[in-house]
C-alpha positions as CSV (number, residue, x, y, z in Angstrom):
1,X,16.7,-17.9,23.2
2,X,15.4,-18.9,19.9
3,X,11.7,-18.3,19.4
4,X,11.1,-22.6,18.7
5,X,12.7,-23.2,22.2
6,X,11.2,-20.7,24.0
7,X,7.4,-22.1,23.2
8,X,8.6,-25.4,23.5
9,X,9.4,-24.3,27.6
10,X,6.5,-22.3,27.5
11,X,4.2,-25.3,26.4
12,X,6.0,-27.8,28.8
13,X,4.7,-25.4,31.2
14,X,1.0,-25.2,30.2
15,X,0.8,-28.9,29.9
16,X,0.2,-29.7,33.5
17,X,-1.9,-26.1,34.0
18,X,-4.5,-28.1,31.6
19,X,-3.7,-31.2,33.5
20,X,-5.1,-29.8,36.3
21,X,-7.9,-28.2,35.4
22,X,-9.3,-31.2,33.0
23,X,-12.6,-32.7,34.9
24,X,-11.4,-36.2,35.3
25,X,-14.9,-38.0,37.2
26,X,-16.6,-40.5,34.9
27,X,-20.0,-39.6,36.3
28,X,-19.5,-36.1,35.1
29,X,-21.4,-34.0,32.5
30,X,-18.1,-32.5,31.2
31,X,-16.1,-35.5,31.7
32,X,-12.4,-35.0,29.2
33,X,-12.7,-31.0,29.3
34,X,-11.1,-28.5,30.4
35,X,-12.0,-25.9,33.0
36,X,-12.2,-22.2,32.5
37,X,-10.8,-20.5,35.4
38,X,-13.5,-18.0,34.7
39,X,-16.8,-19.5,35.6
40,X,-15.2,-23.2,36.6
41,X,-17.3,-25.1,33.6
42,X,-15.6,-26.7,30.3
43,X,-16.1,-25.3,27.0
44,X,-15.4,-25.9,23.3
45,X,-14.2,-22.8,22.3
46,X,-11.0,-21.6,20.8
47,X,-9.8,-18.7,22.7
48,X,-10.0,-20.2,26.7
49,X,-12.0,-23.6,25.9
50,X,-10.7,-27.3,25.8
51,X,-9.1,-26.9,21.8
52,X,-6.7,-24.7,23.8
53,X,-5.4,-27.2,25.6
54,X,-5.7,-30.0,23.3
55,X,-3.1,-28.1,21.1
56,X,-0.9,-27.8,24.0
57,X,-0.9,-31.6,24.2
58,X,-0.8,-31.9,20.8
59,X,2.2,-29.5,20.7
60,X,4.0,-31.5,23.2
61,X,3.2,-35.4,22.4
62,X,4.4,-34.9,18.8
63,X,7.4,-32.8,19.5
64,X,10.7,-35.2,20.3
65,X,12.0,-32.0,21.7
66,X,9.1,-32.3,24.1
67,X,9.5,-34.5,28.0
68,X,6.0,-35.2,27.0
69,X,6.9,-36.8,23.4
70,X,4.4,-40.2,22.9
71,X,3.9,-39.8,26.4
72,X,1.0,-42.8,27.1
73,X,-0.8,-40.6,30.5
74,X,-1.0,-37.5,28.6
75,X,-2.5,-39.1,25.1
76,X,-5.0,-40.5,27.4
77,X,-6.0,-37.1,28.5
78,X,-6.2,-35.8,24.6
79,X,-8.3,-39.0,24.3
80,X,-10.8,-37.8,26.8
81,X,-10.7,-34.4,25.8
82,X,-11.9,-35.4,21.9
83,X,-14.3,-37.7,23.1
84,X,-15.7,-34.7,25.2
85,X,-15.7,-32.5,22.1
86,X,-18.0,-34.8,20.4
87,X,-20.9,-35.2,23.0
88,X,-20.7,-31.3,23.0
89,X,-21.1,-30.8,19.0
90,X,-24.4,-30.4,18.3
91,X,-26.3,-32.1,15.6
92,X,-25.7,-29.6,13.2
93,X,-22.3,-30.1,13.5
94,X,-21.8,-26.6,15.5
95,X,-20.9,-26.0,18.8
96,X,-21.6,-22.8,21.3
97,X,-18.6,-20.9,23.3
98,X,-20.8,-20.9,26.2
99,X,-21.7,-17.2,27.1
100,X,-23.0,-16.1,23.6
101,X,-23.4,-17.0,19.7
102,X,-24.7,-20.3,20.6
103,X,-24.6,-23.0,17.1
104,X,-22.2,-20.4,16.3
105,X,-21.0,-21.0,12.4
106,X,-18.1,-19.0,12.9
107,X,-17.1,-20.0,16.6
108,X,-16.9,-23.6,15.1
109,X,-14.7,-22.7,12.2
110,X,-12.7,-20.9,14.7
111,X,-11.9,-24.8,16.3
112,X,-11.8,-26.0,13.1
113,X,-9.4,-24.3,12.4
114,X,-7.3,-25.0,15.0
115,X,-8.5,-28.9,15.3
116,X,-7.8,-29.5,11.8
117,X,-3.5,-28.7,12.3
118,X,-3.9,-30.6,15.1
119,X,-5.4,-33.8,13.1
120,X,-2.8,-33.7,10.5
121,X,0.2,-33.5,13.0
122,X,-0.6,-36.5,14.5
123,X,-1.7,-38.2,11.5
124,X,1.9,-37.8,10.5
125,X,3.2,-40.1,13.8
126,X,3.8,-43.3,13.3
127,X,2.1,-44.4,16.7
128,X,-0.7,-46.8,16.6
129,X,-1.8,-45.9,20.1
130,X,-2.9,-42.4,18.8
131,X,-5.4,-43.9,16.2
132,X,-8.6,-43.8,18.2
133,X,-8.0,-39.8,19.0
134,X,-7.7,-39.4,15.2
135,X,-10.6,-40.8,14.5
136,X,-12.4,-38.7,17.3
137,X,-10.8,-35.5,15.6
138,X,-11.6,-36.6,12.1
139,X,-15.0,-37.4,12.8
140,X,-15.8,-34.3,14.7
141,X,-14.2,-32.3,11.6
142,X,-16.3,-34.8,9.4
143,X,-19.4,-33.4,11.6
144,X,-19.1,-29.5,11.3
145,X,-19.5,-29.3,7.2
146,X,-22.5,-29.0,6.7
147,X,-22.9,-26.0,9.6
148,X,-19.9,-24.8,7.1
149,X,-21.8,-25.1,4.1
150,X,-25.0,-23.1,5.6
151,X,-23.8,-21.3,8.5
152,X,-23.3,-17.3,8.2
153,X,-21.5,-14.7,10.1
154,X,-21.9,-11.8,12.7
155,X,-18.9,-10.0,11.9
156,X,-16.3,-8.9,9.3
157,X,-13.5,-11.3,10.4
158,X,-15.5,-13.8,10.8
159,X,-16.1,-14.4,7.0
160,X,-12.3,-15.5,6.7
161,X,-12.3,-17.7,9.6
162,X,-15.0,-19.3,7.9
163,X,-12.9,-19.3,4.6
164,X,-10.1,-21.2,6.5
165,X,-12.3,-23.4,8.2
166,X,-13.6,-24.9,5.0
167,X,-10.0,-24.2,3.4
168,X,-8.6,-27.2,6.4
169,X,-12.0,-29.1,5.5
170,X,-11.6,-29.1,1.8
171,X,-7.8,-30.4,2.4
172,X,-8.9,-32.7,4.8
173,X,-12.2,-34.2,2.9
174,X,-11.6,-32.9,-0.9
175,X,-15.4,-32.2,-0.9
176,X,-15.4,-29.6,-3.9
177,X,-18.5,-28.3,-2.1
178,X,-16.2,-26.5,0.9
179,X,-14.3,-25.1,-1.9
180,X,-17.2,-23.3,-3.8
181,X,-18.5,-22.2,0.0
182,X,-15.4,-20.5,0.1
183,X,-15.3,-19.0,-3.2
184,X,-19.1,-17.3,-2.2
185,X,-17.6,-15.8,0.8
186,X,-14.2,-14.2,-1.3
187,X,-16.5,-12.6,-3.5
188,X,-17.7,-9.9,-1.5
189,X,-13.8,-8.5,-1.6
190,X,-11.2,-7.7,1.2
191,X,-12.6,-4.5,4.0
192,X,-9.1,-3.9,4.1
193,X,-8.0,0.2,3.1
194,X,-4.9,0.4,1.1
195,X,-3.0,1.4,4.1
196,X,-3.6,-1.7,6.0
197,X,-6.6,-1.0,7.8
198,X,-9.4,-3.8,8.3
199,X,-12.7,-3.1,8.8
200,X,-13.1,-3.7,12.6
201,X,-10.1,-1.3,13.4
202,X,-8.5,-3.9,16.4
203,X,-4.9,-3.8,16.6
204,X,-5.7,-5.9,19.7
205,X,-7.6,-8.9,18.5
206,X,-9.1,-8.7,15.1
207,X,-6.4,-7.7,12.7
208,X,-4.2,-10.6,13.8
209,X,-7.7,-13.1,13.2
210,X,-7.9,-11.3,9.8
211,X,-4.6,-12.1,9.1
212,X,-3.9,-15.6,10.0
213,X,-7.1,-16.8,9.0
214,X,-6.1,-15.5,5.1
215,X,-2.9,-17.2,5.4
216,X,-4.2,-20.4,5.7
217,X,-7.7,-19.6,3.7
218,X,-4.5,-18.8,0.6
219,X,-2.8,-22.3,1.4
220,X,-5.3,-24.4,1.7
221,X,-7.8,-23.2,-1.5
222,X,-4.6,-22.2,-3.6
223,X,-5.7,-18.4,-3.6
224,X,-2.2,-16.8,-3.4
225,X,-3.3,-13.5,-3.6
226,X,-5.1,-13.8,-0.6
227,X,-1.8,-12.9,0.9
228,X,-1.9,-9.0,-0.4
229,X,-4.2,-7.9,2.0
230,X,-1.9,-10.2,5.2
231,X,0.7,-7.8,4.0
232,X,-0.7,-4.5,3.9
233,X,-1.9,-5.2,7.7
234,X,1.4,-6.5,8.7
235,X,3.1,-3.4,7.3
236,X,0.9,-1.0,9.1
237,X,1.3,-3.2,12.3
238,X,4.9,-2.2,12.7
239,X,3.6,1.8,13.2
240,X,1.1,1.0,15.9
241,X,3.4,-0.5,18.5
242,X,4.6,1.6,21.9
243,X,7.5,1.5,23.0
244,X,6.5,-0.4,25.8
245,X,5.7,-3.1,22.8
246,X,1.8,-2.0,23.4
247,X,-0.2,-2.2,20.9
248,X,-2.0,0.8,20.3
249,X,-5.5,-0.1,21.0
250,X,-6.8,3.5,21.6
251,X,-9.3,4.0,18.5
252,X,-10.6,0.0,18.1
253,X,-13.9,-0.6,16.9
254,X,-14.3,-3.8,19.2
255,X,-13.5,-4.9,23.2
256,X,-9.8,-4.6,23.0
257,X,-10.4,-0.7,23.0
258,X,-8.5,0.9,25.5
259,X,-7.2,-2.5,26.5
260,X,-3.5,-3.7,27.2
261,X,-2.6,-6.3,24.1
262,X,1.4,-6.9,22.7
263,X,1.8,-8.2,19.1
264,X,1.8,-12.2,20.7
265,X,-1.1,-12.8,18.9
266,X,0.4,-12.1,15.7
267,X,3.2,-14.0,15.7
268,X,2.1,-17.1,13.8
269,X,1.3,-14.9,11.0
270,X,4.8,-13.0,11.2
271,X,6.2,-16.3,10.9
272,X,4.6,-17.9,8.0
273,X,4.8,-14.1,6.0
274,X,8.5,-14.2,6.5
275,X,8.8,-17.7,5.4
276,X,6.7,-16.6,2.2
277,X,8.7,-13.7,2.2
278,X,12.0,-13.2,3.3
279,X,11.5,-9.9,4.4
280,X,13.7,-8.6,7.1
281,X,11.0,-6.1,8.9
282,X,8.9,-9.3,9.4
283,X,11.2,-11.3,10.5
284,X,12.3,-8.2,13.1
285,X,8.1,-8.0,13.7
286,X,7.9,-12.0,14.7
287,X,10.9,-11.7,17.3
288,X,9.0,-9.1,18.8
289,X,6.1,-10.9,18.7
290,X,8.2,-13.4,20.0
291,X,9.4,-11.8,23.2
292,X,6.0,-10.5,24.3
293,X,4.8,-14.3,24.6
294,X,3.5,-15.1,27.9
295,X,0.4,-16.8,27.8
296,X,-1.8,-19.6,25.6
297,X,-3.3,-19.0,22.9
298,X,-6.3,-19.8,20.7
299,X,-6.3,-23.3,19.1
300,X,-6.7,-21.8,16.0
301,X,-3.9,-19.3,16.0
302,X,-1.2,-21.5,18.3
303,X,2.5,-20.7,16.2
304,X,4.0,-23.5,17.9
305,X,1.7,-26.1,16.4
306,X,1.8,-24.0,13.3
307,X,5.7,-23.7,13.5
308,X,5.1,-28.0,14.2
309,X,3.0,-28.4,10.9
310,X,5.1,-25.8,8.7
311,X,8.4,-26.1,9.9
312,X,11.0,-24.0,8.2
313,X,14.4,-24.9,6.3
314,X,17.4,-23.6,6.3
315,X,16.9,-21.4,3.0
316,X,14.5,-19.9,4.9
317,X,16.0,-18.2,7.7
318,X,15.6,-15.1,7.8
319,X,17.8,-12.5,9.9
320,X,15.4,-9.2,11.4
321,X,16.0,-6.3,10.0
322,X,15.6,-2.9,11.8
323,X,11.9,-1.6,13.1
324,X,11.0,2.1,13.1
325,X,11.7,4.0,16.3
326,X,11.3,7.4,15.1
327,X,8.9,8.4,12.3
328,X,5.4,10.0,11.9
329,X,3.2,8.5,9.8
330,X,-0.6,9.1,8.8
331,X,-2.6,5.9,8.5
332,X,-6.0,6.1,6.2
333,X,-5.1,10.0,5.2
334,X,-5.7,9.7,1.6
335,X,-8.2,7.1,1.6
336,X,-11.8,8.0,0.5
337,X,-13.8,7.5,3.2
338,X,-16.6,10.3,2.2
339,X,-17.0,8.4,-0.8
340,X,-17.7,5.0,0.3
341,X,-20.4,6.6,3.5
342,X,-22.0,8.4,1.0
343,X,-22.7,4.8,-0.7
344,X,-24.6,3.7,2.1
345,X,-27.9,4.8,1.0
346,X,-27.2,2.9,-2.4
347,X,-26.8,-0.3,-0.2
348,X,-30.0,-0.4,1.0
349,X,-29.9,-1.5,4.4
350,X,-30.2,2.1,6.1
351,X,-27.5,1.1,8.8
352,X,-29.3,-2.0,10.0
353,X,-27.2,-4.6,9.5
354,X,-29.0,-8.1,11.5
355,X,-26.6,-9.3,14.4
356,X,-24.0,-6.7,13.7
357,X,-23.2,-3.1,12.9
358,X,-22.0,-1.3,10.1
359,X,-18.5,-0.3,11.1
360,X,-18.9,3.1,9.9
361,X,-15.6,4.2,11.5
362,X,-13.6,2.2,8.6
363,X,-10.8,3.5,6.9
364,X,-11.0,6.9,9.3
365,X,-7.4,8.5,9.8
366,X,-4.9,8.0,11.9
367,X,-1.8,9.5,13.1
368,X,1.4,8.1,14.7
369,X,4.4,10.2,15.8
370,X,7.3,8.3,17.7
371,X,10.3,9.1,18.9
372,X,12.0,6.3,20.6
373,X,10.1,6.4,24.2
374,X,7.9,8.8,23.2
375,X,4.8,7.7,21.5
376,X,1.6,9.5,20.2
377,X,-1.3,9.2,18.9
378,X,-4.2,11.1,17.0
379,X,-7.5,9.7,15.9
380,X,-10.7,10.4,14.2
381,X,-14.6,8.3,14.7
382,X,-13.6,7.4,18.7
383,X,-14.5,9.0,22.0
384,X,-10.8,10.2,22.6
385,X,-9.2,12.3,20.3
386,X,-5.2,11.9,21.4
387,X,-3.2,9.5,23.8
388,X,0.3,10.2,24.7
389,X,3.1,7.6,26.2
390,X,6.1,9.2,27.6
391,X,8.5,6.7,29.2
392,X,6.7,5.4,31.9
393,X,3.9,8.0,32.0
394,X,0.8,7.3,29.8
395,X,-1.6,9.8,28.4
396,X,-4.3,7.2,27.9
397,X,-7.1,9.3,25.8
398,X,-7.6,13.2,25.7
399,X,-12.1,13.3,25.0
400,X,-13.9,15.8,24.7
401,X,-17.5,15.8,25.9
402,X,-20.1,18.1,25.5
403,X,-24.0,18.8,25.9
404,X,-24.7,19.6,22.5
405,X,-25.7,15.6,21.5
406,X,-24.9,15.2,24.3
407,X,-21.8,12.3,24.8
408,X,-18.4,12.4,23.7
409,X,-17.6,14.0,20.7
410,X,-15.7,11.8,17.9
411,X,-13.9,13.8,15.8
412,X,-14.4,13.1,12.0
413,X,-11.4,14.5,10.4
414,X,-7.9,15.0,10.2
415,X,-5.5,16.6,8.5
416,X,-1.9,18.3,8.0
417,X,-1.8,21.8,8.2
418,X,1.4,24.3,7.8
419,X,1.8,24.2,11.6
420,X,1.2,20.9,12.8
421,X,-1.9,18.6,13.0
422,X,-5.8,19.5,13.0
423,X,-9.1,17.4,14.0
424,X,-12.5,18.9,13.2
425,X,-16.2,17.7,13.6
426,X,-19.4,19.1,12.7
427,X,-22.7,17.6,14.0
428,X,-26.5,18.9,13.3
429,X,-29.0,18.3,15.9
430,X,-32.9,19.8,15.5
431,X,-36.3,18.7,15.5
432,X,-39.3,17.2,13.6
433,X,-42.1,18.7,12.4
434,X,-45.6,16.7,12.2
435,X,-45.6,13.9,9.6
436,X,-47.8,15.6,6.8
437,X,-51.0,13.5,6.5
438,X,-51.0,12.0,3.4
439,X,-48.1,9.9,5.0
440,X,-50.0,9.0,8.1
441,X,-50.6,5.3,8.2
442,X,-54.1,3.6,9.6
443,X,-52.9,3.3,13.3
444,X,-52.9,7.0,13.3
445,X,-56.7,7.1,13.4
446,X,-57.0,4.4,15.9
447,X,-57.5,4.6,19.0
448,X,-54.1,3.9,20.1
449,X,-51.4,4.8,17.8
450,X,-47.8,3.4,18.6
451,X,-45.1,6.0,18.3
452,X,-43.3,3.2,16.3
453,X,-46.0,2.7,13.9
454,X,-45.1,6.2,12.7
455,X,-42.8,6.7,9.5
456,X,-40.5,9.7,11.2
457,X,-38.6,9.3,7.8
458,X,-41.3,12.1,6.4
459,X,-41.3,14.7,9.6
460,X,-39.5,17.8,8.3
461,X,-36.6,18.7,10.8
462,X,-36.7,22.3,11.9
463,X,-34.5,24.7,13.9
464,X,-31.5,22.6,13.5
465,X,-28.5,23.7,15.4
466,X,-25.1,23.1,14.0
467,X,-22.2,22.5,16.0
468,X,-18.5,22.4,15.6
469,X,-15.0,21.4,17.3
470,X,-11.7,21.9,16.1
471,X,-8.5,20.6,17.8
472,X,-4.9,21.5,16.4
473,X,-2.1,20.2,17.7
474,X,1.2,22.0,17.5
475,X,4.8,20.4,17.9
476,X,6.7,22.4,20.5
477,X,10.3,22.3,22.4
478,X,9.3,19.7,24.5
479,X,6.3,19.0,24.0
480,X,3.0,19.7,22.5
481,X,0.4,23.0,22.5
482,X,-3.4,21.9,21.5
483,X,-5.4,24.7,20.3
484,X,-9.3,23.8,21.2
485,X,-12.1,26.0,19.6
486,X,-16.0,25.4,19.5
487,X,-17.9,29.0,18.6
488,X,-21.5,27.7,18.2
489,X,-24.3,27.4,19.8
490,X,-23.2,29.8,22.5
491,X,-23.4,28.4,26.3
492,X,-23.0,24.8,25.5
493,X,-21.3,23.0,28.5
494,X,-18.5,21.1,27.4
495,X,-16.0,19.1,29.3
496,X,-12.5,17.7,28.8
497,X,-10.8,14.5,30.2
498,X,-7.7,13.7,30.6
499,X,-7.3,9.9,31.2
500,X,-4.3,8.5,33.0
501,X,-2.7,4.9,33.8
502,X,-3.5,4.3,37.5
503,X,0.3,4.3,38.4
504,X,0.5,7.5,37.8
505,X,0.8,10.3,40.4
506,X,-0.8,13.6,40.2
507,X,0.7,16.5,41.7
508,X,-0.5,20.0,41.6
509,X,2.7,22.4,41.7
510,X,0.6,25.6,41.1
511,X,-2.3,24.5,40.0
512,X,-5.8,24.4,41.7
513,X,-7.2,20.3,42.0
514,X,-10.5,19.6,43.3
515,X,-11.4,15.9,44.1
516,X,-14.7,15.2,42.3
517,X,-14.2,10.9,43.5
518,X,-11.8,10.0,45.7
519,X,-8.6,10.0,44.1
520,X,-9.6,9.0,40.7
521,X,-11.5,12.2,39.3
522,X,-10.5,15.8,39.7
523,X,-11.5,18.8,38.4
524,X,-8.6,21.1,37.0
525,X,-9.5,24.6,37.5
526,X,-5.9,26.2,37.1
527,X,-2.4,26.1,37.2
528,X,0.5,23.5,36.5
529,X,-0.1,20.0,37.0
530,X,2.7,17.2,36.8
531,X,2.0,13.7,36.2
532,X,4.5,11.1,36.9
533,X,5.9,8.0,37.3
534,X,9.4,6.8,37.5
535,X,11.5,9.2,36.3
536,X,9.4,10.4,33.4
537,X,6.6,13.3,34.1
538,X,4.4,15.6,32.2
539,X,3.2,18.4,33.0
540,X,0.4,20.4,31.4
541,X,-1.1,24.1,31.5
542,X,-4.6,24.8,30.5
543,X,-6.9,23.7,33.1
544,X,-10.5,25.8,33.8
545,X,-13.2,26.0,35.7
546,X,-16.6,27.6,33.8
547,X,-19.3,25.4,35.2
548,X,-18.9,23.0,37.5
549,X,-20.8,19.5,36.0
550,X,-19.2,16.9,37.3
551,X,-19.8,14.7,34.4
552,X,-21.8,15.0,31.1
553,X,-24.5,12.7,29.9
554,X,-24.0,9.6,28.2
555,X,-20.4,10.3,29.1
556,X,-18.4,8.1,31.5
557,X,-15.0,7.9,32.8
558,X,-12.9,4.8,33.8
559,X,-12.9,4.2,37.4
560,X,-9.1,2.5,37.8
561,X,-7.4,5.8,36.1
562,X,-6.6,8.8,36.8
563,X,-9.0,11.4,35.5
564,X,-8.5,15.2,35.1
565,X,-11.6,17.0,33.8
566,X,-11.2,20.7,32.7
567,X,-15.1,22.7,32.3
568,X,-15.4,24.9,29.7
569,X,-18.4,27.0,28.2
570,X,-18.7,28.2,24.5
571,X,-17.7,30.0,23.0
572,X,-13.9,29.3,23.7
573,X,-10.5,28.9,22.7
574,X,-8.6,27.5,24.9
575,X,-4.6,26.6,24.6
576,X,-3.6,23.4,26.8
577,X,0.3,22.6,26.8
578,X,1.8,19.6,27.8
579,X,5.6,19.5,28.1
580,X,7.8,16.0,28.5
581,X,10.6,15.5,30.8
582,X,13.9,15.8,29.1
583,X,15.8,12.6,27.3
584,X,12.9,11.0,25.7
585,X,10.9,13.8,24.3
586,X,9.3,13.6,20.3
587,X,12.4,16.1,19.1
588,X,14.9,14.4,20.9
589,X,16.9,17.7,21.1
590,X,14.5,19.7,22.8
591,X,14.0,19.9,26.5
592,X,11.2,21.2,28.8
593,X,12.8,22.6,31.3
594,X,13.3,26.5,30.5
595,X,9.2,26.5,29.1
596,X,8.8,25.2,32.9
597,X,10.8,28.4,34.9
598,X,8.6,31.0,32.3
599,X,5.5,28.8,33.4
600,X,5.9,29.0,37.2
601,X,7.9,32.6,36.9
């Protein structure tokens, strides 16, 4: 099915699900919006508010493909959801999502965004009946500039979304004022590495926001080269996929971390790159995209009503060329990181950045090795180190925790090395000396002297402890050996973790299991353990027993996985090996099997 028609069903669909859910008493406070599901009340977001729907109806009621085209009942409903959006804006011009960011700047350009494509698609019908909606959109778009000419930011994708949003207003209004906004916003330069990476590190979420967001910000303020960075992500995009069609969400900075996402949410800006384009590997990525679609989406990244408003000829048709399956390929490995962290104190801000964070995990490497079902993962600035997918069995993170800070220990490098693949990390930890007095401030002498009051920034540190993990990982027949060494400070506890999906089963064939919570949480003392589901298993060697914490502070483990926790004590080396079942291996030649009858023999 083409990808057009398939939304067009899928939107057909959703029509009535917002049908349903749209508070339809007069007497009502949200009277014309949509329900959440989630907490039952109406909201003016993007992501799950009433814009979502409205571009559903929007979708449908301009569409002569659609049962819904002009359809009178529904336009009534459209009605009643714009009048609704307006009693919500508040007199700034902003609105709130509803659980945070309230006059949010950026979650209003967010419906901008999306309310804007909706506004010129119907100002293209010829249908008198839709006038007074119009006017309801165009005034509420009227409404938000000047919370687009003041408003600000929390985080790095958010300055784009605002770029767009005054990109629709300045097509929309030709105030020259939204175009100079803009312009202030482009000058502090793209947080994008040269591999691809954006700032915020979310394969899940934020990359695609990043991305379509620029594609419109370069269409609508003429800034062509605003596509450069679009690309560069889009590239990279096509090396963190599963083969499941996962994206790989193990090392983001933000909440889809660990988190099950496919590329839907980039398909909008698959489509409008290969229209730019031509290029096969994005027209391949937008099919895939494509195929994963299952749900709504935001009103500001819907790709049917962008599909609607940008519709494609026939010269620009594009036929998909062929995605990687089997490569390996090291994302952020050349890029200067050091460098730009050793900035920071040039910057001036000490790491206090108001309402956000400073992202210091940007541009960190990344390796990806796949071969076809087999799909891995290494990763530096995160709390797991490795993740593994194996057919149907899924390595979610390998973390190692230890009492040293204490927490999970991100490792901070990676690199190549004439055997395979190594992660290190070095952390200091001490104390402070007495602030000297001539630094003392007049609270000191009072007679209560806040700890806070004091400026720490002069205490000396003294016996300062340094400590340092190294991980190498080694390519085998079959499989995988990791090579784990930490020498000082002698007797710190440290803990591994092996997460796994919660369909997995655990079964001991040798080795020694002991339940720590319920079935969830084991130590593995000894032995061989096999992990499966379906037909596809690991199984790993390695596990130990030198102290028996059941958990390390400031360290916590999912609850609805599978989690195997192996104790170790430094100073150690300790070898873990993980072999695949045969067929779908990272050397597809290689089989596990033989390494198996030496293991039990």
């Amino acid at each position: 099915m083409k990808t057009l028609d398939k939304l067009v069903n899928l939107n057909e669909e959703w029509v009535e699900r917002g049908m349903h859910r749209q508070v339809m008493e007069a007497d009502s406070r949200y009277y014309g919006g949509v329900k959440d599901l989630a907490n039952g009340i109406p909201w003016p977001n993007h992501s799950v508010g009433t814009p979502v729907w409205m571009a559903v109806w929007t979708a449908a009621l301009v569409n002569r493909d659609s049962v819904y085209y002009h359809n009178p009942d529904l336009l009534e409903r459209l009605e009643l959801a714009s009048l609704y959006m307006l009693r919500v804006q508040h007199e700034d011009g902003s609105i709130s999502p509803g659980w945070t960011n309230f006059h949010s700047p950026p979650d209003t350009g967010f419906v901008i965004v999306g309310y804007a494509q909706l506004y010129l698609l119907l100002s293209r019908e010829v249908w008198p009946e839709a006038q007074g909606t119009i006017a309801n959109m165009r005034l509420f778009l009227e409404r938000t500039i000047p919370v687009m000419l003041t408003g600000g930011c929390h985080t790095p994708n958010h300055r784009w979304v605002l770029c767009a949003a005054l990109g629709y207003l300045y097509r929309i209004f030709a105030d020259t004022r939204l175009q100079q906004r803009a312009d202030e916003w482009m000058a502090e330069g793209m947080d994008i590495t040269p591999d691809g990476e954006w700032t915020e590190r979310s394969n899940g979420i934020y990359n695609a926001v990043s991305d379509v967001m620029l594609i419109h910000a370069a269409r609508e303020l003429q800034r062509p080269e605003l596509l450069d960075p679009v690309r560069h992500n889009l590239e990279m995009m096509m090396y963190l996929i599963h083969p499941s069609g996962e994206v790989v969400t193990d090392y983001s900075g933000r909440q889809d971390f660990g988190q099950l996402f496919t590329m839907e949410s980039y398909l909008l800006s698959y489509y409008l790159m290969t229209t730019i384009d031509h290029d096969p590997r994005f027209a391949a990525m937008e099919q895939l995209a494509a195929d994963a679609v299952q749900e709504t989406f935001s009103c500001a990244n819907n790709p049917l009503i962008g599909m609607l408003l940008y519709p494609r000829t026939d010269g620009d048709t594009v036929q998909p060329g062929q995605l990687p399956h089997n490569y390996r390929q090291m994302i952020n490995g050349s890029f200067g990181r050091e460098q730009y962290v050793a900035g920071i104190p040039d910057a001036g801000h000490h790491n206090a950045i108001r309402y956000s964070r400073p992202h210091l995990d940007f541009g960190a490497p990344v390796l990806r090795i796949r071969h076809e079902q087999t799909s891995l993962t290494m990763m530096t600035e995160t709390s797991s180190m490795l993740a593994l997918r194996h057919g149907k069995v899924r390595l979610l993170g390998l973390q190692l925790a230890s009492y040293f800070g204490p927490g999970f220990v991100p490792m901070q490098t990676l690199e190549e090395t004439d055997s395979g693949y190594k992660l290190t990390a070095v952390y200091h930890k001490g104390y402070n000396a007495p602030i000297p007095a001539e630094h003392l401030p007049r609270s000191a002498f009072d007679d209560v002297s806040p700890w806070y009051l004091l400026p720490h920034q002069f205490r000396e540190a003294t016996h300062t402890c340094e400590y340092g993990v190294e991980v190498e990982m080694v390519e085998q027949v079959g499989g995988i050996d990791l090579y784990i060494r930490s020498a000082e400070p002698e007797e710190v506890m440290t803990q591994l973790s092996f997460i796994f999906g919660s369909e997995s089963q655990v079964v001991a064939e040798d080795g020694e299991l002991e339940s720590v919570y319920e079935d969830k949480v084991a130590f593995w003392k000894d032995g061989l353990i096999r992990i499966e589901s379906g037909e596809d298993w690991m199984v790993l060697s390695g596990g130990a027993g030198e102290h028996t914490a059941a958990s390390v502070r400031e360290a916590s483990y999912p609850y609805d996985c599978r989690t195997l926790l192996v104790n170790l004590v430094t100073p150690f080396e300790h070898k873990i090996s993980i072999r695949l079942s045969p067929g779908t291996s990272i050397d597809s030649e290689t089989r596990a099997l033989q390494w198996l009858e030496r293991q039990r023999g």
